[in-house]
C-alpha positions in Angstrom: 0.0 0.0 0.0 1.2 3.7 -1.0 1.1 6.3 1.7 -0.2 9.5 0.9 3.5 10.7 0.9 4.6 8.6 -1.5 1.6 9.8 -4.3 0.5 12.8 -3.4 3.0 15.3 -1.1 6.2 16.3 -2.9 4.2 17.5 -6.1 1.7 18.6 -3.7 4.1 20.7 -1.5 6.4 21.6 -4.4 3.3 23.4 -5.7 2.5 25.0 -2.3 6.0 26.0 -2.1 5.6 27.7 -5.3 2.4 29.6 -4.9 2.9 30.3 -1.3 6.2 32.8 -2.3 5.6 36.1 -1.7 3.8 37.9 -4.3 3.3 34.6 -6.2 -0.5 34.7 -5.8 -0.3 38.5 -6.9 1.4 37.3 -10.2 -0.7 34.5 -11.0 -3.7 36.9 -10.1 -2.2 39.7 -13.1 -1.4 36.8 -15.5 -4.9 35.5 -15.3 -6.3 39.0 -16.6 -4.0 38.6 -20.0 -0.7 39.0 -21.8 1.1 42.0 -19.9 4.3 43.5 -20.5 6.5 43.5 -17.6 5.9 47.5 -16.9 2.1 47.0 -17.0 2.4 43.6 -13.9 4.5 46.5 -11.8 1.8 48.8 -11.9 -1.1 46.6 -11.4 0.9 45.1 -7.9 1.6 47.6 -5.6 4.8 47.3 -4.1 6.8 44.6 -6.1 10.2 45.4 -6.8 11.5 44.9 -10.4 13.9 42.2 -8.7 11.5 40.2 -7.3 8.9 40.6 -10.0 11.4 39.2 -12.3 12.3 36.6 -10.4 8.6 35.1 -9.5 8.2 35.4 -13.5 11.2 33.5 -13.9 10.3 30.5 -11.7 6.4 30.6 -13.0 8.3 30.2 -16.5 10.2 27.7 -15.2 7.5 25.8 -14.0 5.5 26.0 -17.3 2.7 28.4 -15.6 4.0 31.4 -17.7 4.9 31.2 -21.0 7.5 35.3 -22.3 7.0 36.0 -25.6 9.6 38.0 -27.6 8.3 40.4 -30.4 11.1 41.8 -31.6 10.3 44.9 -32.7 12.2 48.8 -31.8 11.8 48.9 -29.3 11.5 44.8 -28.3 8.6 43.6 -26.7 8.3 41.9 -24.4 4.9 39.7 -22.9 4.0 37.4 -20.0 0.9 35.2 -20.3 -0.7 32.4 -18.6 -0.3 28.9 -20.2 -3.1 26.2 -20.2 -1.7 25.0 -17.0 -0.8 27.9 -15.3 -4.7 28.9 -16.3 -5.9 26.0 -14.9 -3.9 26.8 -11.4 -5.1 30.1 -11.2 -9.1 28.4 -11.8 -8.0 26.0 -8.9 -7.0 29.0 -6.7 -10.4 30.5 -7.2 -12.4 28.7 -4.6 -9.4 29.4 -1.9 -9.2 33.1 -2.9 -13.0 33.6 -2.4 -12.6 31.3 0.8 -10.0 33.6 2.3 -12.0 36.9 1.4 -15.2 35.6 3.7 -12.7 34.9 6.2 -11.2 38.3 5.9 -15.1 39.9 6.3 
């Protein structure tokens, strides 16, 4: 017999690791409205600084949540989008988001 570790907790945790960095949920939250350009996720959250927008971007990319596309234009440009998985995260998040806005009221 499996345990539930053995199934279920590291890709479990890993992605609670993920999500659970701060500004993370912020991120995913911006990505879910559309493509943005990197200037247009800074001034939609409040308080990120470059460095650690870029680097939540980076490891969404990484994991395969967000997806940069180059158009390379004068200047280059230069967007951040959700990708079918990183869509279907931010649809699982939903409930939870809701969940801790009642608790917040």
């Amino acid at each position: 017999m499996n345990s539930i570790h053995d199934d279920t907790c590291p890709s479990f945790e890993g992605t609670l690791e993920l999500i659970g960095r701060r500004w993370t949920g912020s991120v995913l939250h911006a990505a879910g409205q559309g493509a943005r350009r990197f200037g247009e996720y800074r001034a939609v959250i409040e308080g990120i600084s470059d460095r650690l927008l870029s680097q939540r971007l980076r490891e969404l990319g990484g994991a395969g949540l967000v997806e940069r596309t180059v158009i390379p234009t004068t200047p280059v440009q230069v967007y951040y989008q959700l990708t079918p998985d990183g869509q279907s995260l931010v649809d699982a998040l939903a409930p939870l988001a809701l969940w801790s806005l009642r608790r917040r009221s």
